[in-house]
C-alpha positions as CSV (number, residue, x, y, z in Angstrom):
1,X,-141.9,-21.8,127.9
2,X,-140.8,-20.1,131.3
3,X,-137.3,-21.0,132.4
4,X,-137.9,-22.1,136.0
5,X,-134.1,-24.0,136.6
6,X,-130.5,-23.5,135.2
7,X,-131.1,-27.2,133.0
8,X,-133.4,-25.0,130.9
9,X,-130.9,-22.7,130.3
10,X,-128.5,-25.6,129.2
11,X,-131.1,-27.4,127.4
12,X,-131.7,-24.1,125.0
13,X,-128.3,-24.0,124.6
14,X,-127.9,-27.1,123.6
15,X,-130.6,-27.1,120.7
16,X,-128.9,-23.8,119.3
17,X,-125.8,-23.6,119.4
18,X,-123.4,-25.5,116.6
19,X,-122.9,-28.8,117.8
20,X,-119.1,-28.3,118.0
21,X,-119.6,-25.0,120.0
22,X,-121.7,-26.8,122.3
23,X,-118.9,-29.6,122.9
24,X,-116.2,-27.5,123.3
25,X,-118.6,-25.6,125.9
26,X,-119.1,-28.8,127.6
27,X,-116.7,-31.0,127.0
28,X,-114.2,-31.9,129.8
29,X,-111.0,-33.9,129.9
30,X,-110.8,-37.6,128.8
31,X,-113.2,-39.1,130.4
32,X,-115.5,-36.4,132.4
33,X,-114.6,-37.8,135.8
34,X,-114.0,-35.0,137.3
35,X,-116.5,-32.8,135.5
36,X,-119.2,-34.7,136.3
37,X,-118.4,-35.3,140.0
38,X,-118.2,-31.3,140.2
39,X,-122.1,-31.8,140.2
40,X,-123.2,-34.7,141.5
41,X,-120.2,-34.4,145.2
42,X,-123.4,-31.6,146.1
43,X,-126.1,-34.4,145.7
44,X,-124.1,-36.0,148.9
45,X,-123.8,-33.1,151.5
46,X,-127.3,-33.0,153.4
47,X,-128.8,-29.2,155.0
48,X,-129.5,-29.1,158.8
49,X,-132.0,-26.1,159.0
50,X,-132.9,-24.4,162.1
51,X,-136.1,-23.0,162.8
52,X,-138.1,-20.6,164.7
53,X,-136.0,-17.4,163.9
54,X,-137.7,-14.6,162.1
55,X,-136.4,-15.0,158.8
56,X,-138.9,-11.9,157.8
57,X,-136.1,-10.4,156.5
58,X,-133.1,-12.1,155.0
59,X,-129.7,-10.5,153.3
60,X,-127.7,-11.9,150.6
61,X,-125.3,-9.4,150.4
62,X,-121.4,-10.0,151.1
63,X,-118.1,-8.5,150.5
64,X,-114.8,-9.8,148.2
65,X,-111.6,-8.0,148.1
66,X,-113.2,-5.0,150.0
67,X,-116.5,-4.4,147.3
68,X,-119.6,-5.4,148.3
69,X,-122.0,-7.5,145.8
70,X,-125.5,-8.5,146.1
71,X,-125.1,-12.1,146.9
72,X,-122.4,-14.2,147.0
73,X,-122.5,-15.1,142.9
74,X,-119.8,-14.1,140.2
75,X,-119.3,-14.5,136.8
76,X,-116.2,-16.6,136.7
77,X,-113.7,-16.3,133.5
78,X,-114.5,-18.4,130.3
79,X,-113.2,-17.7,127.0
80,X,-114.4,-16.5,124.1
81,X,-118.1,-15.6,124.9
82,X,-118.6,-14.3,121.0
83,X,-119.2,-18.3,120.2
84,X,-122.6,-17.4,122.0
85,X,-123.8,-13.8,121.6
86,X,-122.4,-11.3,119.2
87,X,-121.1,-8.8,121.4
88,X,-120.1,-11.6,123.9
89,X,-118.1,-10.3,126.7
90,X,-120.1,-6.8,126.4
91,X,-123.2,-8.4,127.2
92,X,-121.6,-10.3,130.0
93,X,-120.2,-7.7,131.4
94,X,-123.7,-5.4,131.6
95,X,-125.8,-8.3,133.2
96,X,-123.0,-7.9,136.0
97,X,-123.0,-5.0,136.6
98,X,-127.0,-4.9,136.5
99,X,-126.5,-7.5,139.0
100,X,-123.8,-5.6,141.4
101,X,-121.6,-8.7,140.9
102,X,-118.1,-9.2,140.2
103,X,-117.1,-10.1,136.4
104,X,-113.7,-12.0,135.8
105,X,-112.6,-11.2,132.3
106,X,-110.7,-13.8,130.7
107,X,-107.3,-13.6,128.8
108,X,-109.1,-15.2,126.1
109,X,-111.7,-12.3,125.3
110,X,-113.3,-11.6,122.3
111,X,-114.1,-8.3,123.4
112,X,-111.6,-5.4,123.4
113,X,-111.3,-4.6,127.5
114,X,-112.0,-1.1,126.3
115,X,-115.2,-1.7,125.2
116,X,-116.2,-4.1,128.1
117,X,-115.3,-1.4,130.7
118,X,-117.4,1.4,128.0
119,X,-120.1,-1.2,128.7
120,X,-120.1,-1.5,132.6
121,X,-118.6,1.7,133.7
122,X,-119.6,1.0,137.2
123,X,-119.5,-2.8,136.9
124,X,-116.5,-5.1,139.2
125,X,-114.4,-6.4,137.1
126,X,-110.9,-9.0,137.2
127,X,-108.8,-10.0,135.3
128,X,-107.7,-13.4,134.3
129,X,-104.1,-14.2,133.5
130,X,-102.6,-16.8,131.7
131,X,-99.2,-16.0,131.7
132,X,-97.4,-15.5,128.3
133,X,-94.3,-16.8,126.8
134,X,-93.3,-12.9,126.0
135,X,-93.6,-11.3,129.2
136,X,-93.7,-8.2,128.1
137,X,-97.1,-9.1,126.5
138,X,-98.1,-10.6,129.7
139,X,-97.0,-7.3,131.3
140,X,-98.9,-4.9,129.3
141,X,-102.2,-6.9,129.0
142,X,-102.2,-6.2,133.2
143,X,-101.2,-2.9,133.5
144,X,-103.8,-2.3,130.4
145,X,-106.2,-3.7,132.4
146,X,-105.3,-2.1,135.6
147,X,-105.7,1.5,133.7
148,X,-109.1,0.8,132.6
149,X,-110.0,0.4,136.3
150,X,-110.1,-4.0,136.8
151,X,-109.6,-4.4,140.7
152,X,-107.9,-7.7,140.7
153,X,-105.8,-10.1,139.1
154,X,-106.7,-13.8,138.9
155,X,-104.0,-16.0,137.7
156,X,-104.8,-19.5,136.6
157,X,-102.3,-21.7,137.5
158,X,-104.1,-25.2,136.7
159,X,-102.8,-25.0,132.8
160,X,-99.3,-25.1,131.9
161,X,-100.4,-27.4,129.4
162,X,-103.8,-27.8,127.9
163,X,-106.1,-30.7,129.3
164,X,-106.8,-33.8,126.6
165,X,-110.4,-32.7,125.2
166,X,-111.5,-35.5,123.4
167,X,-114.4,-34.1,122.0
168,X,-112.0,-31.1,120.7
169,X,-109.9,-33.1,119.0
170,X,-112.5,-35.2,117.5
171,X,-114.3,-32.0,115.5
172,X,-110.4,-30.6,115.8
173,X,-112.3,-27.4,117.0
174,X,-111.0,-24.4,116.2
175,X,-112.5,-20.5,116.6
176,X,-114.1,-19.7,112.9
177,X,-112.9,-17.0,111.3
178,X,-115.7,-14.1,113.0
179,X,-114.7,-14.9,116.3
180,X,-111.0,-13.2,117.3
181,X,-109.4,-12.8,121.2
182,X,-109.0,-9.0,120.9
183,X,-106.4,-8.6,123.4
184,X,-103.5,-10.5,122.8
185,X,-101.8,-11.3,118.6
186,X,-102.3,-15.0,119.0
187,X,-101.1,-17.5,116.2
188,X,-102.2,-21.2,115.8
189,X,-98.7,-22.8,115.5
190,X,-97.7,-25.5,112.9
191,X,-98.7,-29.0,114.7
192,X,-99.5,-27.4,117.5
193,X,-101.7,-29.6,120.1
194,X,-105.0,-27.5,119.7
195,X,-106.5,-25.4,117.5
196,X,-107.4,-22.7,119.8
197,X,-104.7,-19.7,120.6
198,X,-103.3,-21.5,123.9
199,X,-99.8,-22.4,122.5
200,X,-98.3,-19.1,124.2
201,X,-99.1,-19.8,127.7
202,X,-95.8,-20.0,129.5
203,X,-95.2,-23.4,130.9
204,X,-92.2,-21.9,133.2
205,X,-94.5,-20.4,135.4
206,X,-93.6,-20.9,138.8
207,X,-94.0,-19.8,142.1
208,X,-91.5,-16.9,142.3
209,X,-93.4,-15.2,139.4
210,X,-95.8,-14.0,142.4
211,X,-93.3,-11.3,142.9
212,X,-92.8,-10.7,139.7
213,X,-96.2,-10.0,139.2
214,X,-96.4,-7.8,142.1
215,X,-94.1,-5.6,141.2
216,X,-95.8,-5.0,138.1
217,X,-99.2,-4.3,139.5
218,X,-101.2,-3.3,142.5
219,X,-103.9,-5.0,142.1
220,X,-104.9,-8.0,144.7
221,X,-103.8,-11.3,143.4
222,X,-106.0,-14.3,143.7
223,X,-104.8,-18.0,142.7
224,X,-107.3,-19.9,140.2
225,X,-107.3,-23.4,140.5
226,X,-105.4,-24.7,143.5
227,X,-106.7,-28.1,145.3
228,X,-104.4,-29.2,147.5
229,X,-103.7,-27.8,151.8
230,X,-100.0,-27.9,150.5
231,X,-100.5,-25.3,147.4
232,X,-102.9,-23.5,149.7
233,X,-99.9,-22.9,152.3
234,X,-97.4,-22.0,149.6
235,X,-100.3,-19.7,148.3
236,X,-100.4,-18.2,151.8
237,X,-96.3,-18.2,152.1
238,X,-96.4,-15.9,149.1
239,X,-98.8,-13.3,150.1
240,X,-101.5,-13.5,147.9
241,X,-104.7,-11.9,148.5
242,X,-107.3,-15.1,147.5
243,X,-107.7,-18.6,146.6
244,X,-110.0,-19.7,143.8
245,X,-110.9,-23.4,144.4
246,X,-111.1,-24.7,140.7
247,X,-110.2,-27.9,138.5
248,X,-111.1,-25.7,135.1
249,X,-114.6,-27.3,135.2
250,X,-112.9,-30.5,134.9
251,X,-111.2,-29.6,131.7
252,X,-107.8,-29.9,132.4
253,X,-106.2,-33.4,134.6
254,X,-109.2,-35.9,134.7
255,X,-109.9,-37.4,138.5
256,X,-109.1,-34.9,140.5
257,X,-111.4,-33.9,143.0
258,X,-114.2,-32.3,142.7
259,X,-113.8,-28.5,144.1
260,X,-116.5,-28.3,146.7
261,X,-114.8,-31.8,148.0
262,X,-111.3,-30.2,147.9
263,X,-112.7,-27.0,149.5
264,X,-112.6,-28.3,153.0
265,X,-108.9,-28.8,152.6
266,X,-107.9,-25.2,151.0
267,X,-110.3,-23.8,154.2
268,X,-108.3,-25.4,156.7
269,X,-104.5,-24.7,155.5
270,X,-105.2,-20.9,154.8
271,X,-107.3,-20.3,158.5
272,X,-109.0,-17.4,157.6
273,X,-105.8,-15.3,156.4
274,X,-106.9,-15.4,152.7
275,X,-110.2,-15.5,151.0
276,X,-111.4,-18.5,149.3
277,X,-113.8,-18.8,146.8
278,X,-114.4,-21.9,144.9
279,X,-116.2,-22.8,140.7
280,X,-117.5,-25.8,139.3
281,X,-120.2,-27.8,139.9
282,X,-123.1,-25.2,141.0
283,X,-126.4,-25.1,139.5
284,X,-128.8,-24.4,142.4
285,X,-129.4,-21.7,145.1
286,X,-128.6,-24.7,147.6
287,X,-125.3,-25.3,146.3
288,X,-124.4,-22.0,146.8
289,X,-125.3,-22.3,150.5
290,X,-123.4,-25.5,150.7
291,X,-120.5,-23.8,149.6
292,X,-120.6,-20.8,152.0
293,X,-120.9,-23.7,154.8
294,X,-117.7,-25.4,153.6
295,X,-115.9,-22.0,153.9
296,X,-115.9,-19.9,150.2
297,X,-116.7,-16.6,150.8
298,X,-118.2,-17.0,147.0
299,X,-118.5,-19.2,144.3
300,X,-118.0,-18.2,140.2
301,X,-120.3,-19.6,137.6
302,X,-119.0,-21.0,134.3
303,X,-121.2,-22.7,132.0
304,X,-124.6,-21.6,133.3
305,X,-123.2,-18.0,132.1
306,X,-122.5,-19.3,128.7
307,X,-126.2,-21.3,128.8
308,X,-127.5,-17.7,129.3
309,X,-125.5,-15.8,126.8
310,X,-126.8,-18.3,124.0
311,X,-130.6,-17.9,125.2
312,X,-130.6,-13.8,125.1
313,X,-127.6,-12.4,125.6
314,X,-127.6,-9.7,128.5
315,X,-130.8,-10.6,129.4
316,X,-130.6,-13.9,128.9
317,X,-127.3,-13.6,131.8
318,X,-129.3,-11.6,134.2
319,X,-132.0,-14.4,133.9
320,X,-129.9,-17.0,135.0
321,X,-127.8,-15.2,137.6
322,X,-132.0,-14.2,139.3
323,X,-132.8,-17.2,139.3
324,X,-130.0,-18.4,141.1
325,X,-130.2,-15.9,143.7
326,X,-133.7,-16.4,144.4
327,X,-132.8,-19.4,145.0
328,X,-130.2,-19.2,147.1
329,X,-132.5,-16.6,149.4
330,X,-135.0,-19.1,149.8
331,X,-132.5,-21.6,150.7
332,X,-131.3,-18.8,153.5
333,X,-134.9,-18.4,154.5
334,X,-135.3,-22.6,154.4
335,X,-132.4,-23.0,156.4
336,X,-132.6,-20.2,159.5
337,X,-129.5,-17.9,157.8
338,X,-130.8,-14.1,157.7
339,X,-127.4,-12.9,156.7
340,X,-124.4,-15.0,154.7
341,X,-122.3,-14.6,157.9
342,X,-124.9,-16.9,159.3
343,X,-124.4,-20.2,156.9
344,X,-121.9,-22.1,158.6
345,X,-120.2,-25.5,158.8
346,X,-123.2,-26.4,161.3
347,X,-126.0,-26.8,158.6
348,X,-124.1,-29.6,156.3
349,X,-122.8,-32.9,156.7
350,X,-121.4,-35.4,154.2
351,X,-123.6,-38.2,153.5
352,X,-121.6,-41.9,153.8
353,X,-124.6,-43.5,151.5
């Protein structure tokens, strides 16, 4: 059977992977709220299209942090990607580059960054960064990172604790024994919260580790899951270089917004002095679009990567990342935009129904 949306993607994924895989992939925090309304706040924003322009020819293409990449689509970080595909992270990382997209490796690899970057050579890759207890760890995980070539540095700063994943807890998931995060020595510790190797994230960090991490690195540093106009100032106040809109696919403080609702918000505070880019939610072309119009300059896919990874592995990445783009160039084409500097705030509005 032909593949024609992203639900087939999930739906495969579903049927094969273990059932406690699959809820830890999906699951979000106490109730879903949040995760769920990442979807369904698109279903409300309605597309003005304008017509009668020659949309003969049509270019997705678009910059972040200075590199160019084929439309406005990256793979955003998720952990351990060998729950899905073998070589996990490897695979991931080739279907980007294939693509000419930007990769965001997560601390939470199972894949030596070594062999990712042996993978992709040419591929755009990020870091993620949660911040360790042992900063020295911390310090040498991004200046590793930075050797082998990553071009920027995305901190999370949504988790300094880990969300309540009921579903987790239920199956008390934990990473079976063939499945390892290669770049940091993690430990479970005695009656710790989770089973996964989260219990080292640094619950100190706080705003005056910005400098800190500058003056370790030179790489850009881009902000992963602020929501609010008053974090988007401080993010601005601090010189960072972007803003990832992001609520950790709903995984980590049930009922807060959903991003592409708090988007609007983080657009307005940083007025164009920082890029924003925004997760969650996406799994059409036209949500894509919808985005752009609110103001990211790109969005990063989550799940729909891991969907893929499950169904073929590189392959099965590069399908779902084509299929999204097609998409979102006939949405271009649908809606009068022959170049992403052309979406604007002009083709959506927020339905009231």
């Amino acid at each position: 059977m032909a593949f024609v949306c992203l639900a087939d993607f999930q739906a495969y994924a579903k049927d094969n992977l273990p059932k406690p895989v699959w809820e830890f992939i999906e699951g979000g925090a106490d109730e879903c709220i949040t995760r769920d309304e990442n979807i369904s706040a698109y279903k409300k924003i309605r597309l003005y299209p304008r017509f009668l322009r020659d949309m003969s020819v049509v270019d997705t293409r678009t910059t972040i942090q200075g590199s160019e990449i084929s439309f406005p689509v990256c793979i955003g970080p998720t952990g351990f990607h060998c729950l899905c595909w073998p070589d996990g992270e490897q695979s991931t990382a080739k279907a980007a580059q294939a693509m000419n997209i930007c990769y965001v490796t997560s601390t939470f690899s199972t894949s030596f960054f070594e062999d990712i970057v042996a993978c992709a050579p040419n591929g755009l890759l990020w870091l993620q960064l949660y911040v360790q207890r042992d900063r020295q760890i911390t310090k040498k995980l991004i200046q590793k990172a930075e050797t082998l070539g990553y071009k920027a540095l995305v901190l999370t700063v949504d988790t300094p604790a880990v969300g309540n994943r009921l579903q987790d807890n239920r199956n008390k998931f934990a990473l079976p024994e063939s499945v390892m995060v290669k770049n940091l020595h993690t430990h479970i510790e005695e009656n710790a919260e989770s089973l996964l190797p989260v219990s080292n994230i640094d619950a100190s960090t706080c705003w005056k580790d910005i400098a800190w991490l500058r003056s370790i690195t030179q790489m850009p540093i881009i902000l992963k899951g602020i929501l609010t106009r008053q974090d988007a100032e401080l993010a601005v106040r601090y010189n960072v270089q972007g803003i990832l809109v992001s609520n950790h696919g709903g995984r980590q403080l049930d009922t807060v917004p959903a991003t592409i609702d708090a988007l609007t918000e983080v657009v307005n505070a940083v007025q164009g002095r920082i890029e924003v880019y925004l997760d969650g939610g996406i799994r059409t072309g036209t949500d894509v679009l919808k985005a752009l119009a609110l103001g990211a300059r790109c969005i990063f896919l989550g799940r729909p990567i891991l969907w893929g990874l499950t169904y073929k592995g590189e392959e099965g990445v590069r399908q779902v990342l084509n299929l999204l783009k097609k998409e979102f160039h006939k949405s271009m084409i649908l809606t009068g935009c022959r170049s992403v500097s052309e979406i604007s705030k002009d083709l959506v509005q927020i339905s009231r129904l």
